[in-house]
N, C-alpha and C positions, 0 to 999 in steps of 0.2 A: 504494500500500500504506500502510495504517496501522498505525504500533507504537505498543503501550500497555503498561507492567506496571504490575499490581496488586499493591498491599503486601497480603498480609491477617495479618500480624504472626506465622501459625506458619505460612506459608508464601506463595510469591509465581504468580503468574499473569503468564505473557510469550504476546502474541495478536500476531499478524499480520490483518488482513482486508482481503483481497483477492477479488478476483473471478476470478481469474486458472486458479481450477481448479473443476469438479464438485464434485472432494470435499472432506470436512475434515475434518483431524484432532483428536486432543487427545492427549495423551503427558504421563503424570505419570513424574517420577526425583526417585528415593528418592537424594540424595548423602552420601558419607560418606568419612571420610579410610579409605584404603583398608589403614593400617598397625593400623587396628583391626576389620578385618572378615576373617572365616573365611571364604576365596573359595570353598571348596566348600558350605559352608550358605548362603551367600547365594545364588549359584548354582541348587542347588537348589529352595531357597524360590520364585525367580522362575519357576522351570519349573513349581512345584505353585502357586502362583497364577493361573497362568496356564491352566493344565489343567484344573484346577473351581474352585467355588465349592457356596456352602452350596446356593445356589437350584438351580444345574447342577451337582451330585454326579457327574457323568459327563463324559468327553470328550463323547459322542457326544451327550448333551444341550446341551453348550456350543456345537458345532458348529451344532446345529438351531435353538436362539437364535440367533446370528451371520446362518442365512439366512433367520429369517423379520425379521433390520433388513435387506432389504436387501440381502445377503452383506456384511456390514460384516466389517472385518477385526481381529482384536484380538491381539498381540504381546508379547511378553516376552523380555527381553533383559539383560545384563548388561554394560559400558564401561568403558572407565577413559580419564581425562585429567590425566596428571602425578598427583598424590596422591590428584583427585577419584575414588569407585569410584560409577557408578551403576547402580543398579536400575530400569530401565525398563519402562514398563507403558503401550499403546497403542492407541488405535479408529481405522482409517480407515473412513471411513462417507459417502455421498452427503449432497449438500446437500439438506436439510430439502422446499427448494420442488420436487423431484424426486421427493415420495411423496407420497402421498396422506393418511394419518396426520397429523395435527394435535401430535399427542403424540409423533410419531416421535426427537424430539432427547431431550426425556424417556426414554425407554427408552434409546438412546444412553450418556448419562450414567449412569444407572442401570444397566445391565450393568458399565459399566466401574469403576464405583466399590462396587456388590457384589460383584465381583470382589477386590479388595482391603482390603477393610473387610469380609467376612463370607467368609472361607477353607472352603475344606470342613474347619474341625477340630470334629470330636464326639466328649465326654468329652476334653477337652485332648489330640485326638492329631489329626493328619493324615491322612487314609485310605491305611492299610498298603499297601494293590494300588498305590495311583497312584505310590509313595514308589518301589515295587521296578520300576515300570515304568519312573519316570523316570531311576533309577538305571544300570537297563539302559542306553538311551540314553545318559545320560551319559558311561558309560563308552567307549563307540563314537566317542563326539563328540572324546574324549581323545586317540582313538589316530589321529585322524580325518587330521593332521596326514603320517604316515607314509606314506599313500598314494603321496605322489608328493616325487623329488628334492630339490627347490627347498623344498618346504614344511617337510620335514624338515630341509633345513639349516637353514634360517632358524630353526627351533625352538631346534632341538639349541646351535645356537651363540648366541642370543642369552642362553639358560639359562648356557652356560658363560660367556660373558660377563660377566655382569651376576647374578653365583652369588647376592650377597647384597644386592641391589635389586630393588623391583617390577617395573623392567624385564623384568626377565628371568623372571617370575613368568607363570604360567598362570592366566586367569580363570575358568578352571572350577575350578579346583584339583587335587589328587592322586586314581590311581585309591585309593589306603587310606584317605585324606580323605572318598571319596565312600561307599566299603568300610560304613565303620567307625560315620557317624553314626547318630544317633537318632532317630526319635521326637519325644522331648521336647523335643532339641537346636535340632529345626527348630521348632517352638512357639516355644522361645526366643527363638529366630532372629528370626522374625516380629516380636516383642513388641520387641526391640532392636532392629530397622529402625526402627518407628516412631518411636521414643521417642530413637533419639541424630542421622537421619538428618536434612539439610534436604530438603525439600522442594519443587519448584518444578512447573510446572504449563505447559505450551507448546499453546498453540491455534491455528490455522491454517485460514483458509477465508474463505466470504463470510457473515461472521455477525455477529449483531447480541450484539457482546462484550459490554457490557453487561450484554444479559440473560443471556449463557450465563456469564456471571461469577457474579448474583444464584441461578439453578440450580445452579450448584456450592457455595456458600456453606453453602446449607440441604442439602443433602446429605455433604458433606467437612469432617471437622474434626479437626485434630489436636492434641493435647493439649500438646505438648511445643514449646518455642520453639530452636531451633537456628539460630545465626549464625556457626558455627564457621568459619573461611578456610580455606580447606586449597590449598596449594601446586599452582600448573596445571602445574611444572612441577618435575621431577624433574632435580637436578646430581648425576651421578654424576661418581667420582672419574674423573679420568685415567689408566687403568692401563699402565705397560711395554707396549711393543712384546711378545707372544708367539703362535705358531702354532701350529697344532694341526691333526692329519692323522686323518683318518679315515677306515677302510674299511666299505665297505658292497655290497649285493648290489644295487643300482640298474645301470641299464645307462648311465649318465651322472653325470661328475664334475661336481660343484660347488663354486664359489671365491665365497668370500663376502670382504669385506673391511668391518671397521669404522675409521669415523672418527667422533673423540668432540671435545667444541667445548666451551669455558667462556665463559661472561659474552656470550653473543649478549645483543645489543639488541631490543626489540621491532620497530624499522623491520626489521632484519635478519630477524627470527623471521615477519614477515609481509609482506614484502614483496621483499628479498633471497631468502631460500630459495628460492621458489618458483621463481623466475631461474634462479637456480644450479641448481637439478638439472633442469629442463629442458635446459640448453646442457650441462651435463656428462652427463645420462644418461636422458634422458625426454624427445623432442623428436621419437619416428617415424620412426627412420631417420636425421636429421639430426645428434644429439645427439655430441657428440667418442667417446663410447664403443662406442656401435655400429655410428660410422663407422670405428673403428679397429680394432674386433676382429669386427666383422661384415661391412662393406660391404670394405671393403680387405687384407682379412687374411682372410675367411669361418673364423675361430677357434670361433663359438660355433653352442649354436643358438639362443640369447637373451640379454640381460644388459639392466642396466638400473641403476639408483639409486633409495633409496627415502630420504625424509628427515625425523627423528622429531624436529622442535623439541621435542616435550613431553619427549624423554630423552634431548636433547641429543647427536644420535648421525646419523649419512649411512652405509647401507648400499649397496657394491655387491656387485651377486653377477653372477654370468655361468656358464652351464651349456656345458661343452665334454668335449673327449676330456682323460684324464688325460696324455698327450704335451704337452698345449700351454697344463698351468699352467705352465709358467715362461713365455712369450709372451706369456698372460696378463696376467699379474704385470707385467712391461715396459708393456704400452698401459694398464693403469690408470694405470700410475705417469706415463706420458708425458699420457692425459687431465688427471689431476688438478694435475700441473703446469704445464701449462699455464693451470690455473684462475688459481693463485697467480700467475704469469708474467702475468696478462689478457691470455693471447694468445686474444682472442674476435673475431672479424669485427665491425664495427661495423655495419656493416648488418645480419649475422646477427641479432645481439644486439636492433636495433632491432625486425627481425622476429619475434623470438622474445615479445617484451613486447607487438604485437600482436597475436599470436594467442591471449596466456594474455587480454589482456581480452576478447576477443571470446569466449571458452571462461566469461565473465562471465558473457553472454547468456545461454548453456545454463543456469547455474545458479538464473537466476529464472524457469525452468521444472521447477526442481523444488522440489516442496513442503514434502518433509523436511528439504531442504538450504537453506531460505530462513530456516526457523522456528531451526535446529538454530545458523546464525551468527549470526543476532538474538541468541539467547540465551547463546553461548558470546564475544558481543560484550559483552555487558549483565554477564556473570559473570567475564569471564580477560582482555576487553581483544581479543578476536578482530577482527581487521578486518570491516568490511564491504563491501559489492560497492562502496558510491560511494567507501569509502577506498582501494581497491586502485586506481579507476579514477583518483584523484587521484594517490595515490604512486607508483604503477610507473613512470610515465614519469620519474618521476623518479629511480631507481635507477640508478646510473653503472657504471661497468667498475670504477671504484675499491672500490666498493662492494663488488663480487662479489669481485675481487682480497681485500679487507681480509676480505670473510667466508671466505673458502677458505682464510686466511691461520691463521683459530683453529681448522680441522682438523687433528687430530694420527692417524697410522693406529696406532690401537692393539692390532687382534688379526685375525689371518688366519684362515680355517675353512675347510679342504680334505674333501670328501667326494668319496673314489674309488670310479670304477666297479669293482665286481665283475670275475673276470678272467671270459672267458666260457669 
């Protein structure tokens, strides 16, 4: 594989080329500190760019372009990482020497950058129908979360949590948010992406970078020079120990527990974590938490650890009968002490660090995920696949002890079954 970025001074270009896959992609993100962006106009905007444009005024005209490249695929989407908020906009599309068309990258390029660079707005407005359609949808997508136990807690409590940080914030934003806007709002909208957001550019495939560098140059141009740094990660405060019980009409309780951490180190944030919450709660059966409350106890019908360096925060949750939170409560508290204690098997532990690199392998078979640590390597300091494969073996029991050492559990989220 070859990595290259491009400076082009109002924004940058990160390529991969390999040969490794058929297709390739491109994906432009729009980045911005996320404490000055209206998550539901932005939100939106990305769904109505994404929907038409001036040339395809219609879904079903966009759709019909997309199958005569080829069935290329093209995406839009919305992210966040610690402060960054991105607006993504993407083509996956077959390699070039797989069609017949000589011009085929041409049209490629060209859909995906009229797409963004010429919106369906006529007479400075958006087209009304597509605004109320996507609205619809949106709203759906909101409540989308409620469906099922787990989802819902995780919602409900990371919101109470984290009341007055992005954490705890929704990327689509509010349904009165979505309600309420305009029109013009989103025009606006649009005109302020460009003009405060940076810009970067991720290409991926077996292509000759260069020249798809030179065909993007004369096509993309953005006015505006933005170097702004905006924070990859998010230190929220340490709040009080506090609990909080809630009923609901689900036929399964759910126990969430937060632990929140200051001053991790970067070896810690990308090499330690990933350790640590495999042996404490992500390991397939094997992990201290599901040996304790599943394999030996049969307490749950799932549990697990999820672990958010960018907000500085280690969720477990575990879905059970409302009888056997207090049980519960006991084998977290005996897993997670045991962290601090390093009571970890040494051979476990050595096993454990062989199977996340070999889970390496897997990921330079995916193409998303090759371009996506390139770039958040090049942008926040991300590890790469050759750094993990250097450092891991290097990370000790001490290591995992001293990091378990700065989780403090700060807030319990009980959600009871209904009685039936």
């Amino acid at each position: 594989m070859k990595y290259k970025k491009y400076d082009l001074e109002s924004y940058q270009i990160y390529t991969i080329e390999t040969d490794k896959f058929k297709n390739c992609s491109i994906e432009i993100k729009f980045c911005e500190d996320i404490r000055n962006v209206n998550l539901s106009l932005r939100f939106m905007l990305n769904q109505l760019l994404k929907y038409s444009s001036l040339k395809y005024p219609t879904k079903r005209e966009v759709t019909i372009a997309l199958e005569e490249l080829y069935n290329a695929s093209f995406a839009g989407n919305v992210s966040r990482g610690g402060y960054n908020h991105f607006s993504n906009f993407s083509i996956d599309f077959l390699h070039p020497r797989y069609v017949k068309e000589k011009e085929y990258l041409d049209q490629i390029l060209a859909f995906l950058f009229q797409a963004i660079l010429k919106p369906n707005i006529k007479d400075g407005s958006f087209d009304e129908q597509a605004i109320q359609v996507l609205k619809e949808r949106a709203h759906v997508l909101l409540d989308q979360y409620k469906e099922k136990p787990l989802s819902f807690a995780r919602k409900e409590s990371c919101k109470n949590l984290f009341k007055e940080s992005i954490s705890g914030q929704d990327l689509y934003g509010t349904h009165e948010q979505l309600e309420n806007m305009t029109n013009e709002e989103l025009v606006l909208e649009y005109q302020k992406m460009f003009q405060n957001s940076r810009c970067d550019i991720l290409i991926i495939g077996n292509l000759n970078m260069d020249e798809v560098v030179e065909k993007i140059k004369k096509l993309f141009y953005k006015p505006s020079i933005v170097l702004d740094e905006i924070p990859a990660f998010v230190e929220n405060p340490i709040f009080p120990f506090h609990e909080e019980i809630k009923k609901s009409t689900y036929n399964q309780t759910q126990l969430l527990e937060y632990y929140q951490a200051s001053n991790l180190t970067d070896f810690e944030k990308n090499y330690v974590a990933p350790l640590f919450t495999r042996i404490f709660g992500n390991a397939n059966m094997t992990d201290k938490l599901t040996r304790y409350l599943r394999v030996e106890n049969s307490l749950c019908y799932y549990c697990g650890s999820l672990m958010r360096t960018s907000d500085s925060y280690l969720l477990v949750y575990v879905g059970l009968n409302k009888k056997d939170v207090k049980k519960g409560i006991e084998l977290i508290r005996k897993a997670f002490k045991e962290m601090t204690k390093k009571e970890i098997d040494e051979d476990y532990f050595a096993s454990q660090k062989e199977k996340y690199l070999a889970d390496l392998k897997i990921r330079d078979d995916d193409m998303y995920g090759l371009i996506d640590t390139y770039y958040f390597h090049e942008i926040i300091g991300l590890a790469m696949n050759e750094d993990y494969l250097e450092n891991i073996p290097k990370v000790t029991l001490q290591d995992i002890q001293k990091f378990a050492k700065k989780f403090e559990l700060t807030y319990r989220y009980i959600l009871e079954e209904g009685d039936l």
